[in-house]
N, C-alpha and C positions, 0 to 999 in steps of 0.2 A: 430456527437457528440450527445450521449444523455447523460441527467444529469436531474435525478430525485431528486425533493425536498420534504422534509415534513417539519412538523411544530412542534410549541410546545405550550401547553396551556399555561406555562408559560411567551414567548413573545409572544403575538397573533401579527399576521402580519408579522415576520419575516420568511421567509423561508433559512433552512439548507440544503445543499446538502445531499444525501446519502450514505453516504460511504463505496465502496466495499472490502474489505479485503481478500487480497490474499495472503495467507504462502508462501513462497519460499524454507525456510530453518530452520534447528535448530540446535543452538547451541552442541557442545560436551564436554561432562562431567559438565554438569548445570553452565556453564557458562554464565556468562549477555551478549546478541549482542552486548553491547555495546566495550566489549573488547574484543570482536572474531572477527574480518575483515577480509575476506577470499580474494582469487580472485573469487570468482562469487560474492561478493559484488559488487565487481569493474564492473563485467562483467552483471550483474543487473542494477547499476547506466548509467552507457551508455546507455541501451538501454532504459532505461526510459528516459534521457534527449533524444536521437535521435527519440524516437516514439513518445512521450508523447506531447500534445496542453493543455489539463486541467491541474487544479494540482491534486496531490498527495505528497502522506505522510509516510515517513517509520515508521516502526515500534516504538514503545519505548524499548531503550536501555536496562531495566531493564530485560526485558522479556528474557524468550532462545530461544523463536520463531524468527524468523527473516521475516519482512511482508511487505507489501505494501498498503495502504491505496487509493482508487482512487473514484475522484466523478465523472467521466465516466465511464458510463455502457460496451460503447465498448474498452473503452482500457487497463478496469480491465480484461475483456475476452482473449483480444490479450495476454496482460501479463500472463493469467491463462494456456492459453493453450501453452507458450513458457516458463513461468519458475515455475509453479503453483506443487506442493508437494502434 
């Protein structure tokens, strides 16, 4: 597990993980992710619950991109190279 942090001048002291963002998918015909759920949605969410120990973060809804958000370095990679666009 690695998980890199930075900071902010704003809080000094606090450290934020870094978050890697991985595309998977895009919507069709500019449609919001949020009302487009496909099955490789489904078939994305699996394997992040079965692989995944950190968290992670889907995308926002509003977007036509469809993403993954993760604060490990190695299982943003796993995921890039198994479902990465």
């Amino acid at each position: 597990m690695t998980i890199s942090y930075t900071t902010s001048d704003k809080w000094p002291g606090v450290k934020f993980p870094k978050l890697h963002k991985v595309v998977y998918a895009h919507t069709v015909d500019h449609v919001q992710a949020f009302y487009q759920r496909s099955y490789l949605d489904h078939l994305v969410d699996a394997w992040l619950k079965e692989n995944c120990r950190s968290p992670y973060y889907h995308g926002p809804g509003y977007l036509e991109e469809k993403s993954i958000q993760f604060e490990d370095d190695e299982e943003a990679f796993m995921f890039a190279l198994k479902w990465g666009k």
